[in-house]
C-alpha positions in Angstrom: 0.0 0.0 0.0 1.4 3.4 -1.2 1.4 6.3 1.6 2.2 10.1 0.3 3.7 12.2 2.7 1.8 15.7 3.2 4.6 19.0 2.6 3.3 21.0 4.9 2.7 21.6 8.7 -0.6 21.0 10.4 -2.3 22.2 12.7 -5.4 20.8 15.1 -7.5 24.0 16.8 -10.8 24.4 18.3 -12.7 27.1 16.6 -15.4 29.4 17.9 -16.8 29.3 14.4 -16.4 27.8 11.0 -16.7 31.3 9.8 -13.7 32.3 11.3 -11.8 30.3 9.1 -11.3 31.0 5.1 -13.3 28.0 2.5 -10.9 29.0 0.1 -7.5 27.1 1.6 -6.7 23.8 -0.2 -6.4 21.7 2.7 -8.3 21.9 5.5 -11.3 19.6 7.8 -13.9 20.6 9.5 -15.5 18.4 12.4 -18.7 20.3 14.1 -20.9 17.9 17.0 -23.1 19.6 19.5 -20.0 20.5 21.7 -17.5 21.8 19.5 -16.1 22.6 16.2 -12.7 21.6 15.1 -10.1 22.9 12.5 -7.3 20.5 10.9 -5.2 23.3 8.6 -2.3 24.2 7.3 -0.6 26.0 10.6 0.3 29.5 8.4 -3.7 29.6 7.7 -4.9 29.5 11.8 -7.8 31.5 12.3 -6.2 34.7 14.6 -8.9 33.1 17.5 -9.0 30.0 18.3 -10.7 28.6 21.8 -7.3 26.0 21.7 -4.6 25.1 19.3 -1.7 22.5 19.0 0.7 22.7 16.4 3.6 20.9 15.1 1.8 18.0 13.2 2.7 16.2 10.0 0.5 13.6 8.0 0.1 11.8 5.5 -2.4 10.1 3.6 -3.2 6.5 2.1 -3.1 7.0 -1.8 -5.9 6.0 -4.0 -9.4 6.1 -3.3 -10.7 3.1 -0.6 -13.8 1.2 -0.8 -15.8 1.4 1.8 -16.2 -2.3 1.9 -11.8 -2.4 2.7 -12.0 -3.3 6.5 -9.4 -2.8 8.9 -6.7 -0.2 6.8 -6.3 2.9 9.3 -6.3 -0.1 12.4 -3.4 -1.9 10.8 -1.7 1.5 10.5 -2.5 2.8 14.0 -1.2 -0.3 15.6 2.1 -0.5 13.7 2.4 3.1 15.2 1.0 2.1 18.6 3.7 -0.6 18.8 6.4 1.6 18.3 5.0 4.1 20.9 3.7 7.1 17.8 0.4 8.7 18.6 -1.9 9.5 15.8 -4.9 12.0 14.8 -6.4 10.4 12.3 -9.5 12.1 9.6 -11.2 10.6 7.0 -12.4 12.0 3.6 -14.8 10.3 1.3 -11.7 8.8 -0.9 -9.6 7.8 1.6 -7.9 8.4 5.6 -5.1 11.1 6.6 -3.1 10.1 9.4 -1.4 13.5 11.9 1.7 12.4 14.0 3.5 14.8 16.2 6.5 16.3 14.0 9.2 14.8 16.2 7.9 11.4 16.1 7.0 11.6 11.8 10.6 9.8 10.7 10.6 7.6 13.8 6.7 6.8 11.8 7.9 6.4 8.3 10.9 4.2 9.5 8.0 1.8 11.1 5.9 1.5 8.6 8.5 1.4 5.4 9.8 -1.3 7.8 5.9 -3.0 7.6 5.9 -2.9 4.3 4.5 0.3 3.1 5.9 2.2 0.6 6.0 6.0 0.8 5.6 8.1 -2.4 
């Protein structure tokens, strides 16, 4: 399975607001339930106000699009990472998952799963 590492830092924030963030960025995810709202971004593009931020993730994502009938994917990948002591944040999208690890732990993350098989692209 074929894993593309993301450029870019991330962000995870708790917004007051999804109107205090801008539509127009090219990668971002919303979560809203009845007690909050939350903001995976780009850290350059965090809203000015946020109710709590933490920076300094990384991600990538599993290429291709997934069936929904593929059982199991983002477990196999969280417990490779749960072995070797790496915390995750993990989204989904229609196509497919994003995994967020810590930025000091992201090599120590590729190393284990290259080392599983996976193949980063």
């Amino acid at each position: 399975m074929e894993l593309k590492k993301l450029s870019y830092d991330l962000s995870v924030c708790k917004i007051h607001s999804a109107d205090d963030f801008s539509l127009k960025d090219d990668f971002y995810f919303i979560g809203k339930t009845d007690e909050e709202i939350s903001l995976v971004c780009r850290t350059e593009s965090v809203p000015g106000q946020t109710i709590a931020r933490d920076d300094g993730w990384k991600g990538f994502r599993i290429q291709g699009v997934l069936d929904f009938s593929l059982i199991g994917i983002l477990s196999k990948i969280s417990g490779i990472l749960a072995e070797n002591g790496i915390g995750i944040f993990a989204v989904s999208t229609y196509n497919t998952d994003y995994i967020l690890i810590k930025a000091e732990n992201f090599e120590k993350a590729v190393k284990a799963l290259t080392e599983a098989g996976y193949d980063f692209v």
